[in-house]
C-alpha positions as CSV (number, residue, x, y, z in Angstrom):
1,X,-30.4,1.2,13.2
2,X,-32.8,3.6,11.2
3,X,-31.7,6.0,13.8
4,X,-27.8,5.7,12.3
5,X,-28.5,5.9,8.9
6,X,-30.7,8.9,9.2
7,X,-27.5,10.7,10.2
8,X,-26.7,10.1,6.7
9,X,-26.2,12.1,3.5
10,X,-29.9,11.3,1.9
11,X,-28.5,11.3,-1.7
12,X,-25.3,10.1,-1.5
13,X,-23.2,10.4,-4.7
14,X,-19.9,10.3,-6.7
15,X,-17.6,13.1,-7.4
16,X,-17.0,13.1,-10.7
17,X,-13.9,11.0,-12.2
18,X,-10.5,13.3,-12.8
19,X,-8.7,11.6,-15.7
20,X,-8.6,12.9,-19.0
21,X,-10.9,10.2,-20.5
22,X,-14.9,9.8,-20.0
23,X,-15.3,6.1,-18.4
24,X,-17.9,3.7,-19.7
25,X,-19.1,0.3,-18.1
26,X,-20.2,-2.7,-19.1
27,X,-21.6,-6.2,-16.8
28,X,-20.7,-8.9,-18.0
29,X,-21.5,-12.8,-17.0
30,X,-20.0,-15.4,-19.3
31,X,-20.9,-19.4,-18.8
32,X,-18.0,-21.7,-17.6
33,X,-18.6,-24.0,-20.1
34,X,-17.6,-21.3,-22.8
35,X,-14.6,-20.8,-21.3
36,X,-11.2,-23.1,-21.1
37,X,-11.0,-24.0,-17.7
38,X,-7.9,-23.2,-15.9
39,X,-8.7,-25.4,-12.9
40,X,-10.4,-27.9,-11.6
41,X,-13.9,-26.5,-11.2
42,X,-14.2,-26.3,-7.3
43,X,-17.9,-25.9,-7.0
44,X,-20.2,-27.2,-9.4
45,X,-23.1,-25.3,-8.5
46,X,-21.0,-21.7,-9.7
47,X,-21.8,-22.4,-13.5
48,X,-20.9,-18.5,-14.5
49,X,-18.2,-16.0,-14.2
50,X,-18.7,-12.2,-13.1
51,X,-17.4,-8.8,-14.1
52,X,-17.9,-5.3,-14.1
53,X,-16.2,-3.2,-16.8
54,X,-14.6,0.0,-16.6
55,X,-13.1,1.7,-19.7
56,X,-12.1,4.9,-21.3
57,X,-15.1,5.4,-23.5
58,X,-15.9,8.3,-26.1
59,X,-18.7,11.0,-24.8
60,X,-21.9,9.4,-25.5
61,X,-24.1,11.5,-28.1
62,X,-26.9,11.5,-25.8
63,X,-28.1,11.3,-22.7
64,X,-27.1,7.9,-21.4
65,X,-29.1,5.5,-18.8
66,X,-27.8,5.6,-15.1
67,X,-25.8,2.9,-13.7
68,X,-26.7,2.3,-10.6
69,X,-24.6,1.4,-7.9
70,X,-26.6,-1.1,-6.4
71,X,-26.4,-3.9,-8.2
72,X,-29.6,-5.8,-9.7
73,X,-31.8,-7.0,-8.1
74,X,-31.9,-3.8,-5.6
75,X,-34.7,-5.3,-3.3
76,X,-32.5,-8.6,-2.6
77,X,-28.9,-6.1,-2.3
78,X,-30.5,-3.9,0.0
79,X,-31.8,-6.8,2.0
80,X,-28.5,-8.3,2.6
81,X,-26.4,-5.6,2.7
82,X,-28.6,-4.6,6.0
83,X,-28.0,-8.4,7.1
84,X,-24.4,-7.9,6.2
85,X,-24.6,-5.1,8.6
86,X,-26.0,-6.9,11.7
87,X,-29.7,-7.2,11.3
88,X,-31.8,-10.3,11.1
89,X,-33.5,-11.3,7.8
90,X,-36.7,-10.3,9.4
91,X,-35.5,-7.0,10.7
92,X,-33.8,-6.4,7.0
93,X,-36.7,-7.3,5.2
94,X,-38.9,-4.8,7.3
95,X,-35.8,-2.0,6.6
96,X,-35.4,-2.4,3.2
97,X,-39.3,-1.6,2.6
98,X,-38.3,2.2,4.6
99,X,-38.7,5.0,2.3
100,X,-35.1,6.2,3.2
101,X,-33.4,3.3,2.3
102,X,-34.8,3.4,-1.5
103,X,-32.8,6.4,-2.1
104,X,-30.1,4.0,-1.7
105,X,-31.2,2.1,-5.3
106,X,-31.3,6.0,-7.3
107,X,-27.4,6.1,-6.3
108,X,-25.5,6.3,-9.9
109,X,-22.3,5.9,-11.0
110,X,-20.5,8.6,-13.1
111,X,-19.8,6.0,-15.3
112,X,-21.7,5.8,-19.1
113,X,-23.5,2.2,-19.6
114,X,-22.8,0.6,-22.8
115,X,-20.5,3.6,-24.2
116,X,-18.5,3.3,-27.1
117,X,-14.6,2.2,-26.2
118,X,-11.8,5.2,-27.3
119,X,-9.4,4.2,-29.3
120,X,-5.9,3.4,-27.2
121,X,-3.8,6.0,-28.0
122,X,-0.8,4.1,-26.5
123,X,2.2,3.0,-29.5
124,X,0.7,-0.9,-29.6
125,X,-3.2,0.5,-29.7
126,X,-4.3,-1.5,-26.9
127,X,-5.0,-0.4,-23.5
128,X,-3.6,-1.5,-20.1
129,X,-5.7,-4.1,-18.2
130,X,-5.8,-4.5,-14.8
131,X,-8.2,-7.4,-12.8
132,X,-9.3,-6.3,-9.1
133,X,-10.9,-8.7,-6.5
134,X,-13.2,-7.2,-4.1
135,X,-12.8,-7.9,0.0
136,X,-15.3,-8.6,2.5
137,X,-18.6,-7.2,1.9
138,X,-17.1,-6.0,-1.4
139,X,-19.4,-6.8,-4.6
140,X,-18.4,-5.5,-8.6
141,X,-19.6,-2.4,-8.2
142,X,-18.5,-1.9,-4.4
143,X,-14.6,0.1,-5.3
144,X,-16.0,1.4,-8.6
145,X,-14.5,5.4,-7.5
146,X,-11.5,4.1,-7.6
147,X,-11.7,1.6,-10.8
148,X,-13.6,4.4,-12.5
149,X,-10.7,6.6,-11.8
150,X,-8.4,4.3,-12.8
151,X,-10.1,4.3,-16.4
152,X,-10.4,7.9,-16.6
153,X,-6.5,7.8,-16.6
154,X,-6.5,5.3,-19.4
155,X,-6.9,1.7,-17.9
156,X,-9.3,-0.9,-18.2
157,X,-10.3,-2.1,-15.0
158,X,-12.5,-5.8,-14.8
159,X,-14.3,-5.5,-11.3
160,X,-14.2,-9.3,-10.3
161,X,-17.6,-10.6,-8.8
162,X,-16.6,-13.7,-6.4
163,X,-19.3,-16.2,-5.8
164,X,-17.9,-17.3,-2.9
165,X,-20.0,-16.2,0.1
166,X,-18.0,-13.0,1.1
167,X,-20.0,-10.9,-1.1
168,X,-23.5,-9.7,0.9
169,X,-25.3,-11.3,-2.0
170,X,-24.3,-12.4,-5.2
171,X,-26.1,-13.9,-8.3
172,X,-26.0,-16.5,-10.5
173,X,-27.8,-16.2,-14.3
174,X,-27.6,-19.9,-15.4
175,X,-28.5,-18.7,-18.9
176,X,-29.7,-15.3,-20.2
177,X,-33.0,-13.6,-19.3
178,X,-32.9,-16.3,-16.2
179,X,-34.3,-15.5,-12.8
180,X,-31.1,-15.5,-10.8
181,X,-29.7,-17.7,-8.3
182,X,-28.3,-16.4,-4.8
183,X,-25.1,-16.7,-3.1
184,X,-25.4,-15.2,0.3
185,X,-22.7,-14.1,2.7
186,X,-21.1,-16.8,4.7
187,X,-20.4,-15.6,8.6
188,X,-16.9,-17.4,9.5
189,X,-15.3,-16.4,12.2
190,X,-11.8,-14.8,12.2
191,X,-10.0,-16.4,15.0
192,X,-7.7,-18.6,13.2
193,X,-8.5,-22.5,14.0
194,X,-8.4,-25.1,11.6
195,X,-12.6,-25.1,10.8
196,X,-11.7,-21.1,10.0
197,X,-8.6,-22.1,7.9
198,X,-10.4,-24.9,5.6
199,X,-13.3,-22.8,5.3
200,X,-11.0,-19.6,3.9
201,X,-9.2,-22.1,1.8
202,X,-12.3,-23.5,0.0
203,X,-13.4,-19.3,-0.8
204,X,-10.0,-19.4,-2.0
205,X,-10.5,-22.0,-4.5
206,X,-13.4,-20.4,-5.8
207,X,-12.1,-17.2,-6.5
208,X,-8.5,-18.2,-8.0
209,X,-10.8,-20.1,-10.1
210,X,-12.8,-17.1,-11.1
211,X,-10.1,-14.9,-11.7
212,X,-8.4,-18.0,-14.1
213,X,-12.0,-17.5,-16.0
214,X,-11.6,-13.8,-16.1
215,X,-8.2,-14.0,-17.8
216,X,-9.3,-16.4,-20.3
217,X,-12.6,-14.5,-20.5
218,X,-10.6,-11.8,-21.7
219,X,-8.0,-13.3,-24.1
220,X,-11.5,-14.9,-25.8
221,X,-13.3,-11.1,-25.9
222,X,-9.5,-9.6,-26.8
223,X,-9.9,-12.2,-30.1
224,X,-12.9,-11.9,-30.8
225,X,-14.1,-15.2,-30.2
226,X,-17.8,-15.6,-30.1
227,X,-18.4,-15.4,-26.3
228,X,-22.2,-15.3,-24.6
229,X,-22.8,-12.7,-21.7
230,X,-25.5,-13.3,-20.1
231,X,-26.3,-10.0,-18.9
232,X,-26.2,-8.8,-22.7
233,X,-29.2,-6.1,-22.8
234,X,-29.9,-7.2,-26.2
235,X,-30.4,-11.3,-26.0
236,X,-30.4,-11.5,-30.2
237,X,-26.8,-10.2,-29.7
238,X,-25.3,-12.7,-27.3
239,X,-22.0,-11.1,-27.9
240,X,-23.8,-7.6,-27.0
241,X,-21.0,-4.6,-26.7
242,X,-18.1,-6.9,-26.2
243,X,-17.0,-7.2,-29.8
244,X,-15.8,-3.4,-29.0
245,X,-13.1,-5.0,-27.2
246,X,-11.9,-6.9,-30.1
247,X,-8.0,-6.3,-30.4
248,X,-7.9,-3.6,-27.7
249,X,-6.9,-5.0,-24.6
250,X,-3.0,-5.6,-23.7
251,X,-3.5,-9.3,-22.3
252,X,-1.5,-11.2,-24.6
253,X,2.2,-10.4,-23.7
254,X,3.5,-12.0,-20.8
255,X,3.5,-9.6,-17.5
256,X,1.3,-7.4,-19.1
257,X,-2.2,-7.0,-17.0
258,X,-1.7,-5.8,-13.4
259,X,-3.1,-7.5,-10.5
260,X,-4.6,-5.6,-7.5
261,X,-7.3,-6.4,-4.8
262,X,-8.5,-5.0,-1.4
263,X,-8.4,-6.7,2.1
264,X,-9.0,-10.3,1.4
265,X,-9.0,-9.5,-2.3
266,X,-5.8,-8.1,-1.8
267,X,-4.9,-11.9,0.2
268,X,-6.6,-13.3,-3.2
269,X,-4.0,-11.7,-5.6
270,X,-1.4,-12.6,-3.4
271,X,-2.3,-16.4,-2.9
272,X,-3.1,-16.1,-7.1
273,X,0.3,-15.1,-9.1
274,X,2.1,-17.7,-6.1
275,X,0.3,-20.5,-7.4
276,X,0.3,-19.7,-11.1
277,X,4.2,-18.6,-10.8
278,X,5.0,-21.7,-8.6
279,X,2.8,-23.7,-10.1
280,X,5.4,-26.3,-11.3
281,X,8.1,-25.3,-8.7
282,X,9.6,-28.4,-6.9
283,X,10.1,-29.1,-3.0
284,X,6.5,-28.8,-1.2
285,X,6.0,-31.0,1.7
286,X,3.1,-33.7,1.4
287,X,1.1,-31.5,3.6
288,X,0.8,-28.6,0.9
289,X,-2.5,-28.3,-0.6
290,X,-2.2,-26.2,-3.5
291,X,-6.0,-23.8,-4.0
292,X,-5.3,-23.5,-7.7
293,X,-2.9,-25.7,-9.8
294,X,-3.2,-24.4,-13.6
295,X,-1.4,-26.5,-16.1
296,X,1.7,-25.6,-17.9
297,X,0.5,-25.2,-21.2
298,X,-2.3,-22.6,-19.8
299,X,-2.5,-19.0,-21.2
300,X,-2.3,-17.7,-17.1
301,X,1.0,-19.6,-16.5
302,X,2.5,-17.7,-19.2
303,X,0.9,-14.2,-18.3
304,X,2.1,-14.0,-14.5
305,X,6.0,-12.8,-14.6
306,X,8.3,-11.2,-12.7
307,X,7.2,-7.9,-14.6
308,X,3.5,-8.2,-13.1
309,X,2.5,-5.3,-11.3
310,X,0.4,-6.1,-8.1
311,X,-1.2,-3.6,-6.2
312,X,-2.3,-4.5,-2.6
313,X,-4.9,-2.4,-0.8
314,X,-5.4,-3.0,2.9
315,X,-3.8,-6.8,2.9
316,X,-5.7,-8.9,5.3
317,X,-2.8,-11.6,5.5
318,X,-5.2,-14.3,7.8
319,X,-6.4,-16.4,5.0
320,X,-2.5,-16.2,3.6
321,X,-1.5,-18.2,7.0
322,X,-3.0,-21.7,6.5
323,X,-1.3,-24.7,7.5
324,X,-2.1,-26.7,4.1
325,X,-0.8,-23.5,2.3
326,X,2.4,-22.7,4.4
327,X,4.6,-24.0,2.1
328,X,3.2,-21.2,-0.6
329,X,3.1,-18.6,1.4
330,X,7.1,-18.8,2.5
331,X,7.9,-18.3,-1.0
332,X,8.4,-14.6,-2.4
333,X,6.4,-12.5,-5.1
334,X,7.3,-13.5,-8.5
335,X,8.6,-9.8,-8.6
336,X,11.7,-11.0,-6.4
337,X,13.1,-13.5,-8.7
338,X,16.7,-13.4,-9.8
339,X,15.1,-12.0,-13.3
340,X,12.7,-9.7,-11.5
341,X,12.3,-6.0,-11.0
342,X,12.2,-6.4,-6.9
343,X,9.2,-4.0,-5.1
344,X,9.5,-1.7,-8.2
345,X,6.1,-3.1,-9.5
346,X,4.9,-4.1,-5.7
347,X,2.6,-1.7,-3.9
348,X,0.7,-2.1,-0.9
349,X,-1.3,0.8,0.8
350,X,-2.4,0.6,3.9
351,X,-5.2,2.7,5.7
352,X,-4.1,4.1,8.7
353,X,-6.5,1.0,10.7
354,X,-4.3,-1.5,9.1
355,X,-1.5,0.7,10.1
356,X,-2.3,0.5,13.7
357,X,-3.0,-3.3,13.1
358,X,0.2,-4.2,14.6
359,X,-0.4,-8.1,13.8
360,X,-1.7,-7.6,10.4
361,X,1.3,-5.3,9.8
362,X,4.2,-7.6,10.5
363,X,2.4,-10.1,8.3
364,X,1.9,-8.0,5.5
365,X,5.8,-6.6,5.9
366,X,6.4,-10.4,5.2
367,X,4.3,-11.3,2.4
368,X,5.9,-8.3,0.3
369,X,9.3,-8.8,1.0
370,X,11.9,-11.1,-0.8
371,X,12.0,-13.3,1.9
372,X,8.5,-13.8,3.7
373,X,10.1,-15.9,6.5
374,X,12.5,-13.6,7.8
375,X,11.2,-10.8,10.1
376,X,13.6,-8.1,8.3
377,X,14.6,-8.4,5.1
378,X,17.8,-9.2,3.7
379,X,20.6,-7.4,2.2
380,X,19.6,-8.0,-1.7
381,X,20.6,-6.1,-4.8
382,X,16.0,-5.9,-5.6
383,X,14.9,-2.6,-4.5
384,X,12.1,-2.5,-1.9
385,X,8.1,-2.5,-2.6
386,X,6.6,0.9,-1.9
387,X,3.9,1.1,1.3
388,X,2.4,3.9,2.3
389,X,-0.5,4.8,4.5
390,X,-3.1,8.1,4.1
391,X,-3.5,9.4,7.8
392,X,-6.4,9.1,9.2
393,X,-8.2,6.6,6.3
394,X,-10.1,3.4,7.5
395,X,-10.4,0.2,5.8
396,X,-13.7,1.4,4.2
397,X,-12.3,4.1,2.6
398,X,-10.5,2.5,-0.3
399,X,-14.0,1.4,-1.2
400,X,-17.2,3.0,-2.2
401,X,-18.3,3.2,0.9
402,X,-15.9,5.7,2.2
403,X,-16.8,8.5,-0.6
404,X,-21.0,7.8,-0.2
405,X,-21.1,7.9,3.6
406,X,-18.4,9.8,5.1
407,X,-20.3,10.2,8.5
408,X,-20.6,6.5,8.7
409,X,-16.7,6.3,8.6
410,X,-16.1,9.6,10.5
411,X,-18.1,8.6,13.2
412,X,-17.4,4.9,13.8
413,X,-13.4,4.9,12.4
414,X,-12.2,8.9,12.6
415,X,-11.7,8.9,8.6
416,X,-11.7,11.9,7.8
417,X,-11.5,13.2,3.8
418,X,-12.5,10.0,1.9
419,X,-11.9,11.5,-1.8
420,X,-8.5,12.7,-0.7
421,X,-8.1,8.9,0.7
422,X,-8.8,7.3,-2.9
423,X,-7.0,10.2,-5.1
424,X,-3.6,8.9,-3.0
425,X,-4.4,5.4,-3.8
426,X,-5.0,6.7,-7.9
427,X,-1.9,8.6,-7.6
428,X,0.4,5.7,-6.4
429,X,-1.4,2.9,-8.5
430,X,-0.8,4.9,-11.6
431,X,2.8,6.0,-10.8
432,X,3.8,2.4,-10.4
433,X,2.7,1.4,-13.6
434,X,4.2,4.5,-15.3
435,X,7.4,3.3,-13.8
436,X,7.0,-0.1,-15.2
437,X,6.7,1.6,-18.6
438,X,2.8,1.1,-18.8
439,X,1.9,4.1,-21.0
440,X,-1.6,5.6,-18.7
441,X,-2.4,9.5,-18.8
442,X,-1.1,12.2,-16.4
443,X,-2.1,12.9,-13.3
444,X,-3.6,16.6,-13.0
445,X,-2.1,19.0,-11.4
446,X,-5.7,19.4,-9.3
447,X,-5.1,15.7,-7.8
448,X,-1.4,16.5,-7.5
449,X,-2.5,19.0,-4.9
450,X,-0.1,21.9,-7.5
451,X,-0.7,24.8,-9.2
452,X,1.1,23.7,-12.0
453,X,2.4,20.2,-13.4
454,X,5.5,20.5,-11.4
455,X,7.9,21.0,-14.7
456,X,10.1,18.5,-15.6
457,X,10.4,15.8,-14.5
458,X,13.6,14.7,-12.3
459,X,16.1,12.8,-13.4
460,X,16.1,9.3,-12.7
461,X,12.2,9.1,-12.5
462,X,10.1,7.3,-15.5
463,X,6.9,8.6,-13.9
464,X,5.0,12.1,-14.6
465,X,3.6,12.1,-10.8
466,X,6.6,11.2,-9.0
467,X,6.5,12.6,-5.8
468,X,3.6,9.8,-4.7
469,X,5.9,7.8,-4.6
470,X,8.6,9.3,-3.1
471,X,9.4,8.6,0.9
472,X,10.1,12.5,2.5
473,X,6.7,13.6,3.5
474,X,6.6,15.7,0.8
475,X,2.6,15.3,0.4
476,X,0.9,15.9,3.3
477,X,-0.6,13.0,5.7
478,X,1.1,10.7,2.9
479,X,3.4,8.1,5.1
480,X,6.0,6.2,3.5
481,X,6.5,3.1,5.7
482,X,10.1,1.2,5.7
483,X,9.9,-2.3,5.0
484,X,12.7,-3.6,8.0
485,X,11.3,-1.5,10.5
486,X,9.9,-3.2,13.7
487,X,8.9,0.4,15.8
488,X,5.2,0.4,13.3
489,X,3.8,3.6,15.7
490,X,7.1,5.7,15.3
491,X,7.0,5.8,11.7
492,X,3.7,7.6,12.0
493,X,3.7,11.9,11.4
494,X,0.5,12.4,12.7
495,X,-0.2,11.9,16.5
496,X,-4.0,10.9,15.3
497,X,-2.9,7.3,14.8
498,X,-3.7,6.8,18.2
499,X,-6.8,7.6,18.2
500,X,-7.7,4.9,15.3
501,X,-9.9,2.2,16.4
502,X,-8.7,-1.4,16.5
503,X,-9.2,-2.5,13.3
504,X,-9.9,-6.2,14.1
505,X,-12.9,-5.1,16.2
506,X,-13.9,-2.2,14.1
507,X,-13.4,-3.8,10.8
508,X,-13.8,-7.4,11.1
509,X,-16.0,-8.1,14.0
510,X,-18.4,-5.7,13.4
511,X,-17.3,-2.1,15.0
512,X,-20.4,-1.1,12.2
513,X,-22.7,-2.7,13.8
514,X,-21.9,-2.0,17.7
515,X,-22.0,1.6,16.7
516,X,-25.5,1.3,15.1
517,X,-26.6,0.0,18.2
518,X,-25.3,3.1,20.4
């Protein structure tokens, strides 16, 4: 293992964010019992809710503190990502005390702790909001390239921090200045039996639950409601940097904050606007078992709309196919009802693994179109959702992991270019919202691959960066994918696909780990 990770870059680091705006970041942790709840709580022990932070911010006047990547405390994280990786606690605990792996802890975000927020420069003064839930292995700081990109284009991003045993290690601060309590990784396996099904229904509950407290976390910062955060720097200001927030944040109109997650985050939003938009719908068999049931009278069931904009990175659809959730699952995005937009605020992007995952594939075809039962869709008057696929991206590379170890994913997945990888996933996140009207920046013509800004824009188009989202090849190694299509590997431009690992094995079952060992 010490052998693999010596091929390494010894400092990894970030590339500098390309938006227009400096990005700031905040961590917050806010008691449950400050918070309405939106659900039944579905495990007592979790008495806190996570976040991360990322904002346009004005340039700090001096110098500011790092923010390291690896989250606090770095002894424990290092530990258990090594575990996370394949090693027993006693072979981590001997690793993480290795000179090489403590350049891992100096890693630093180009983000600026604590900064002031900028002023929203869009016509209501409040800027876009968008809530992201981390996959397997993920933690808050995990995709914070791409969330910190996202803000540097004018959109605060909250960084969800599930407590529900997929992170490596997560913690819990009971109260502030407490010595924190550990939620370790739970190993279930992935071969879909009803043990496997319960168990990914019960992390379920836990993070729709979360993601209910982040929303009404953030109506209560947006108002400026006395909140504590437990992770305030300053304990005589409970509050700490949050009041900054006070009447800035677009979460109050419905449809308004945009929903995006990666792998089984990305199977989180999906199970999380069904059940708030269906919440009340009529006709489930007695064998449904709904994960999150928020009232009708709750702020969330009035926030997710047709007009929400979802974002789906890498969909893992496996924890979308149990039996007590069927019922839910059969039913389409709220974007396909007969008031809705269709796919025109839908995206998923797929790396090129998923791609190849011919299972996962058909699944995920499913879940985005306007009728998930059927295995091509129907002749409907709703445009389609927009999928695409970089070529030759793995599943790590829409995360951190991608950008700070680029041998790790050359070698073991054939990814090559992992900043390319997450300026096509900026690029087509941003254009969908510019086509839903969000007001975010431009995209530069250095990420739009031009010399220039391209001139007007055409006709028809609402976007500034339109050609992301168009399907004719136009950007290079950029694959538009057709949502009735059943021949997956001939939609492909790049004979490389074959070469792709299987991404079951290499993502899920621990490829990492078997090429460690070679």
């Amino acid at each position: 293992m010490v052998f693999f990770f010596s091929h390494l870059n010894p400092t990894p680091g970030f590339p500098s964010y390309t938006g227009p705006y400096k990005v700031g970041t905040t961590d917050v942790e806010i008691p449950a019992a400050e918070l309405p709840l939106p659900s039944p709580t579905p495990d007592s022990s979790i008495s806190t809710v996570s976040f991360r932070i990322f904002y346009p911010c004005e340039p700090p006047a001096k110098p500011p503190k790092p923010v390291y990547w690896l989250p606090d405390p770095q002894h424990e994280y290092l530990g258990a990502y090594v575990r996370f990786l394949g090693a027993s606690r006693r072979l981590s605990s001997f690793l993480r005390n290795l000179p090489f792996f403590h350049i891992l802890s100096y890693i630093a975000l180009p983000a600026i702790r604590n900064a002031t927020l900028l002023q929203a420069p869009t016509k209501n003064k409040r800027w876009p909001v968008m809530v992201f839930s981390h996959g397997l292995g993920g933690t808050k700081n995990a995709y914070s390239h791409l969330l910190g990109s996202l803000s540097s284009h004018g959109v605060i991003v909250i960084a969800s921090d599930h407590r529900d045993g997929s992170a490596p290690l997560s913690c819990i601060h009971d109260q502030p200045g407490s010595s924190p309590r550990f939620v370790e990784y739970r190993s279930i396996s992935h071969r879909q039996t009803p043990e496997v099904e319960q168990a990914r229904d019960d992390q379920l509950r836990i993070r729709l639950w979360e993601l209910g407290l982040i929303h009404e976390a953030l109506l209560k910062i947006d108002r400026g409601e006395p909140v504590l955060n437990n992770l305030a720097e300053k304990p005589a200001e409970p509050m700490g940097d949050l009041n900054m927030f006070r009447s800035a944040l677009d979460v109050h109109t419905p449809g308004t904050i945009s929903w995006a997650g990666h792998s089984f985050g990305a199977a989180t939003i999906v199970q999380f606007v069904k059940s708030v938009f269906y919440h009340s719908a009529k006709g489930a068999p007695s064998s449904y078992r709904s994960l999150f049931q928020p009232s009708s009278s709750s702020q969330i069931a009035h926030q997710i709309t047709p007009s929400s904009p979802v974002s789906l990175l890498d969909l893992w659809c496996m924890p979308l196919l149990s039996k007590s959730t069927r019922w839910l699952n059969a039913l389409p995005l709220p974007c396909y009802a007969p008031n809705g937009p269709g796919g025109k605020n839908l995206i998923a992007i797929l790396s090129e693994a998923f791609f190849k995952w011919d299972s996962n594939l058909v699944h995920t075809k499913r879940t985005i179109s306007e009728d998930p039962c059927l295995d091509r869709p129907m002749n409907t008057s709703h445009p389609p959702p927009y999928i695409f696929y970089p070529v030759t991206s793995a599943h790590l590379s829409q995360s951190d992991f991608g950008i700070l170890f680029p041998w790790l994913t050359r070698k073991a997945f054939k990814a090559e270019d992992p900043a390319r990888t997450l300026r096509l996933n900026t690029r087509a996140i941003l254009e969908v919202l510019r086509t839903n009207r969000i007001e975010v920046a431009d995209t530069s013509a250095l990420d739009m691959e031009e010399a220039a800004s391209g001139g007007n824009v055409p006709a028809g188009h609402l976007g500034q960066d339109f050609k992301i989202l168009k399907s004719d090849g136009s950007i290079a190694g950029w694959v538009a994918l057709q949502l009735g299509s059943s021949k997956h590997f001939e939609e492909a431009a790049n004979e490389r696909t074959s070469e792709t690992a299987d991404p079951m094995e290499a993502v899920i079952q621990g490829e990492v780990t078997k090429t460690m060992s070679n």
